[in-house]
N, C-alpha and C positions, 0 to 999 in steps of 0.2 A: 498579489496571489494569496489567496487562501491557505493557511496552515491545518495542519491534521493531524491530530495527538496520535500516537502510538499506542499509545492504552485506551482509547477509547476517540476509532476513526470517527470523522463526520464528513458528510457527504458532500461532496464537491460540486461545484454547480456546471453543468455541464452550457457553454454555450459556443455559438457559431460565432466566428469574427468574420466571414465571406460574404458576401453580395448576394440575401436574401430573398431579391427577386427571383435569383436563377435556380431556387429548388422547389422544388413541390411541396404545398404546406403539410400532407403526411409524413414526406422525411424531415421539414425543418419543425415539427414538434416530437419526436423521436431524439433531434442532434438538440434542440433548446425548448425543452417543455417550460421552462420556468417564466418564458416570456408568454406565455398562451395563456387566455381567462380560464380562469378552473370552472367547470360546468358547462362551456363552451365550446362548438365546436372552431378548430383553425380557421382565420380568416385564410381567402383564397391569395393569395401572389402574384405576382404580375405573370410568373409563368403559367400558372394557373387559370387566368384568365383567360392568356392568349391559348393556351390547348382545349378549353370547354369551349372556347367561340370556335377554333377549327372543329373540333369534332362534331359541335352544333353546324356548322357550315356543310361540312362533311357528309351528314346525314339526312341533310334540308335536299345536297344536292342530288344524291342518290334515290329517296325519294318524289321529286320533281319527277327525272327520271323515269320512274315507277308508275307516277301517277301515270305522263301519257303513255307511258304504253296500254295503262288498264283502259284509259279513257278510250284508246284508239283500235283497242283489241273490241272487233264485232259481237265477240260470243260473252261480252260481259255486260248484263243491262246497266241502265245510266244508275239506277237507286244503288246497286251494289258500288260501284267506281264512287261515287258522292260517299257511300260509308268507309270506303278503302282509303279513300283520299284525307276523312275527317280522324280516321284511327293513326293515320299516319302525320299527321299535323298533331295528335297531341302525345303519340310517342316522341317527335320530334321535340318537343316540347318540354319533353319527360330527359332528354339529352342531359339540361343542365343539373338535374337531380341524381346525379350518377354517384358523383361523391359520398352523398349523404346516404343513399341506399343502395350501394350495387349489387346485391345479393336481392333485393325486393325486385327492382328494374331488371335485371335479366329473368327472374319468372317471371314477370309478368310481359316478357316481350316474345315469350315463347308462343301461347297463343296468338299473340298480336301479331307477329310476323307468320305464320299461319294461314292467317284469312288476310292480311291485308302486302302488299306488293310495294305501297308508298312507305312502310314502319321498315322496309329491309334494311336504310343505312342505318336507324335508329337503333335497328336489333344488333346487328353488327358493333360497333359502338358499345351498349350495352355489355355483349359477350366480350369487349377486350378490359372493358374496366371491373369485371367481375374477376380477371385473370390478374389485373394490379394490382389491386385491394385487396385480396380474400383468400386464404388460403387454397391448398390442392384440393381440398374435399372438398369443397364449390363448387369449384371448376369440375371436377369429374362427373360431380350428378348434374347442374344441368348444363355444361359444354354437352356433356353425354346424350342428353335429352334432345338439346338444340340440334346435334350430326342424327340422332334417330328420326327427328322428325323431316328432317329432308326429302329423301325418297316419299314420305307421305305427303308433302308440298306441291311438289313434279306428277304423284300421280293424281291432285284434285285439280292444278294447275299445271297443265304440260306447256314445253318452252316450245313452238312455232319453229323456231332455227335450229335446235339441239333434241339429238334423240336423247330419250328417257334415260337411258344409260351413262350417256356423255355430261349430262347436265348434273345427273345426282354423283357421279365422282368430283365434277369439277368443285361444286359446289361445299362438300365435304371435305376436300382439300383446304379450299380457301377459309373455312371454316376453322380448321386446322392450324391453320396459319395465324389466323387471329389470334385464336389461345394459346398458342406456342411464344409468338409477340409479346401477348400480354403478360405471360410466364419469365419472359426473358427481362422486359422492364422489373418485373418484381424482384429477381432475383439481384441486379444491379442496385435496385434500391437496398436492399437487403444487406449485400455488400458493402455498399460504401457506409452504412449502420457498422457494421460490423468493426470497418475500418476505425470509424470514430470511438468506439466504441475500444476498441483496444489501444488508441490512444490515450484515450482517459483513465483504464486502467495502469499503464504505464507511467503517464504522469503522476497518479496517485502512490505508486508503489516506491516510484524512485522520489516523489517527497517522504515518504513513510521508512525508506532507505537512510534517506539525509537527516531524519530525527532521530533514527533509532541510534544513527551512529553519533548524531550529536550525543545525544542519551548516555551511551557508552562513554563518551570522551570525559562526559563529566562526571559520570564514578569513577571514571579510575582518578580523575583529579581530586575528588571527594576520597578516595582512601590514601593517594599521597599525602594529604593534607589530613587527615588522620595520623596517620604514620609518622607524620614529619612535626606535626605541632604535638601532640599527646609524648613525644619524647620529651621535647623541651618542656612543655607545659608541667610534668612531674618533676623536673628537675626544682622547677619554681617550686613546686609545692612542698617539696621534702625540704628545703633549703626555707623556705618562708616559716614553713612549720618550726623548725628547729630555732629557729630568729624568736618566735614568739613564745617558745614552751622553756627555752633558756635564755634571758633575758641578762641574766647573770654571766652568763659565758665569756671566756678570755677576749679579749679584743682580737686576735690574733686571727679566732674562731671567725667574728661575728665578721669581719672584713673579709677573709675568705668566702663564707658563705652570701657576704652583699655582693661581691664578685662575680661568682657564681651566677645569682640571679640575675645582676647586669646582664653579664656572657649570652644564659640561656636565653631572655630575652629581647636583646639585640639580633639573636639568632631567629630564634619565634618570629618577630618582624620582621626580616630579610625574608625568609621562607613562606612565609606568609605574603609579603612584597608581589616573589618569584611565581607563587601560584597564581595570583589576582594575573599578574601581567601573563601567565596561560590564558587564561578564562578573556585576557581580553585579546589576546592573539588570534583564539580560535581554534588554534593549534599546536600542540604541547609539545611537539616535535621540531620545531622551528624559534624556539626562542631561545635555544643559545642553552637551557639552563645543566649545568652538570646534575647527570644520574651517578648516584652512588650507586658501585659496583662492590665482589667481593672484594677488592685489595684495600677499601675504605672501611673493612669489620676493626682492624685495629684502630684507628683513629676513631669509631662507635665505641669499644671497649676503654679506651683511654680518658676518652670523654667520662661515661658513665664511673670509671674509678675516679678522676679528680673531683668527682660529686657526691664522693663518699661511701657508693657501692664494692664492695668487695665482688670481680667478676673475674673467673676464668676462663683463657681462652686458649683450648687443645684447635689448632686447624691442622690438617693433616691431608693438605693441597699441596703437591708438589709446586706450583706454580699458578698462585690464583689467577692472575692476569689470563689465562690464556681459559678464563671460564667464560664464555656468553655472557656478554651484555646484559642480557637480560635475564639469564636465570641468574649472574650475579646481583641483579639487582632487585630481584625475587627476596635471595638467600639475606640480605644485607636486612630489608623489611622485617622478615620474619626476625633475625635476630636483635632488632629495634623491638620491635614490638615484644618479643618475650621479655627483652631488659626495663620498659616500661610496665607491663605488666608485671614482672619481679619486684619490682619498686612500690607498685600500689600496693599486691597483696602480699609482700612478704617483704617487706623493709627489714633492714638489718642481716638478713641470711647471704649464704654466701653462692653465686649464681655461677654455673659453669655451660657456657657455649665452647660447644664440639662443631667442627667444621672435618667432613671427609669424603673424600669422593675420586673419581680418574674417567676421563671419558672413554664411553661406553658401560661405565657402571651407575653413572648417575651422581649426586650433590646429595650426601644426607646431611642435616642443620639440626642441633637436639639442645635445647636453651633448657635447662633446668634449674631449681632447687628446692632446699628443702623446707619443713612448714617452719613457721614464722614460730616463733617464743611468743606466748601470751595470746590474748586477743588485739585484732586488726580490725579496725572498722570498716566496713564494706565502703565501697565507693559505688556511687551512683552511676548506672549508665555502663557497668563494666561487663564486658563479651562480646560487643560490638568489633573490638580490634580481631580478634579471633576468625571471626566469622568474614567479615572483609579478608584475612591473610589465607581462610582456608578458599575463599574464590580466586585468592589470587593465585595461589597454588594450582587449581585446579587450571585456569587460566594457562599455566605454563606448561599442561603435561604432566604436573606432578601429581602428589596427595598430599594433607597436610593429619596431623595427629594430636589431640592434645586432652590431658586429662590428670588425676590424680595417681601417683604413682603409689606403688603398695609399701614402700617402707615408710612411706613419706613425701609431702611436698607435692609440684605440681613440674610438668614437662609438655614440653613442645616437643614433638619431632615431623619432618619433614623432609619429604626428598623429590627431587627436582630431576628432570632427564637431563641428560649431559654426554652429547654426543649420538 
């Protein structure tokens, strides 16, 4: 099966898998144009065949018919009956060109059936494939034409058996019939288009469903993994930096800090491990892997001080355990991410995460401090975390906040619904 990007559909190929004899070649180029020669018209189908040979049949016999009565009717000379006979042998004729013209072949069968008596089944015929093919306004002007001209028929050719009255109602009726017939095939044709037709938008929607959500699946795994390595990943950095800019440092230092960077990066690896094995799962819900909640902020905070951060932590949850799943695990991000971000741009300060909230008032998270001593070298690539924490906030109901504060320094804040 054909795939369909989401940012830019492409068009699905529409085809038939059913038993192609049994449709008419105008519906099975309609349900699989892409198998028909372009600039050509549909070859004809086996159904196709056998309905142009009945209705050729059909209108051979009806005319037959026709013929002897003109032949056998006294008051019509033989020259006229040889031209009725000859007009009607080559509308009949005209039978298998229906397809290709039915709009040309119904005017021109209006005259024809007019003066000639043998063209009746041909015109007939005519009028029901103008009603197949062609839309209502066709049909209206010359079905229209075709019931007017009746009564003019009857009074140049009166019927022997039937008063003038009797013949031009019946006739008008069956008339009637015809294009009522040929209305009702179009409209089943029409129909089962339709049918196919909302099929394949279905299909495309619920692939375009299955992308989007794949799509979905793998941002949020793309800012776990944001989230979850950019923590570790600084810790290496401040620790590796310190390794090379003191070189000199007590052993006592330098082992702690190789420590360290062992620690973060065996972690880095596991977490890194843990996401790969989402991505191959499919499904990030079903592997097992623990989400950090709020009651995991201390063991964050404890982490980030044995790495030499100075952070504090005011939480003021009477009982974090009992916060959702999921906005704890909201609240847990955002103060990862501030502690990480503290780290890049303001190394050495001293960083206070506030936790407070009660349900029904909501989870506020406010990760601050203040500006760094000196110049800090910018770090490449930084606001990306920000902008991921502020969708994800959004994501949950909440808002997210963040900006430079006016005595100083830089804050987060954020608040999350709860309850």
């Amino acid at each position: 099966m054909s795939t369909v990007s989401a940012d830019k559909p492409v068009a699905v190929p529409r085809t038939y898998a059913g038993p192609r004899w049994l449709l008419p070649s105008a519906v099975l180029k309609e349900l699989d144009p892409d198998t028909e020669r372009p600039g050509r018209r549909p070859r004809r189908t086996a159904r196709d065949w056998l309905v142009d040979f009945s209705c050729f049949a059909v209108a051979v016999f009806i005319g037959l018919v026709g013929a002897d009565a003109v032949t056998s009717n006294p008051h019509v000379p033989d020259s006229v009956a040889r031209l009725d006979q000859i007009l009607g042998a080559v509308a009949c004729a005209a039978v298998w060109l229906r397809r290709r013209w039915p709009v040309g072949l119904a005017a021109a069968s209006l005259p024809v059936g007019l003066v000639s008596d043998t063209a009746g089944g041909a015109c007939v015929i005519a009028l029901f494939t103008l009603a197949v093919h062609r839309p209502f306004r066709y049909v209206a002007w010359l079905g229209g034409a075709n019931i007017a001209l009746i009564p003019l028929y009857f009074w140049m050719r009166p019927d022997p058996e039937l008063p003038y009255l009797a013949a031009v109602v019946i006739f008008v009726l069956m008339a009637a019939v015809v294009i009522a017939s040929g209305m009702v095939v179009r409209s089943k044709r029409q129909l089962v288009m339709s049918f196919q037709d909302r099929a394949r938008r279905a299909e495309t929607e619920a692939r375009l469903r299955a992308e989007q959500a794949q799509r979905l699946a793998r941002e949020a795994i793309a800012r776990e993994m944001h989230d979850v390595l950019a923590h570790r990943l600084t810790l290496l950095s401040v620790h590796a930096g310190a390794l090379e800019f003191r070189p000199d440092a007590p052993q006592e230092e330098v082992a702690r800090a190789a420590g360290v960077i062992r620690e973060s990066a065996h972690e880095a690896l596991q977490d890194l491990r843990e996401i790969i094995g989402v991505l191959r799962a499919g499904d990030h819900d079903d592997t097992g892997r623990p989400q950090p909640t709020l009651a995991a902020l201390d063991a964050l905070v404890a982490e980030s001080r044995e790495a030499g951060m100075k952070v504090t932590l005011d939480t003021r949850v009477t009982d974090p355990a009992t916060v959702p799943a999921s906005i704890g695990r909201t609240a847990y991000r955002i103060a990862q991410e501030g502690l990480t971000n503290a780290r890049k741009h303001a190394p050495g300060t001293e960083v206070t995460v506030a936790v407070e909230g009660a349900p029904g008032e909501g989870l506020t998270i406010t990760v601050r401090n203040p500006a760094p001593e000196g110049e800090v070298t910018p770090v490449p690539g930084s606001g990306q975390g920000l902008i991921g924490l502020r969708e994800r906030a959004t994501l949950a109901g909440g808002r997210l906040e963040s900006g430079a504060r006016a005595e100083g320094g830089f804050e987060v804040r954020a608040w999350l619904p709860w309850g």
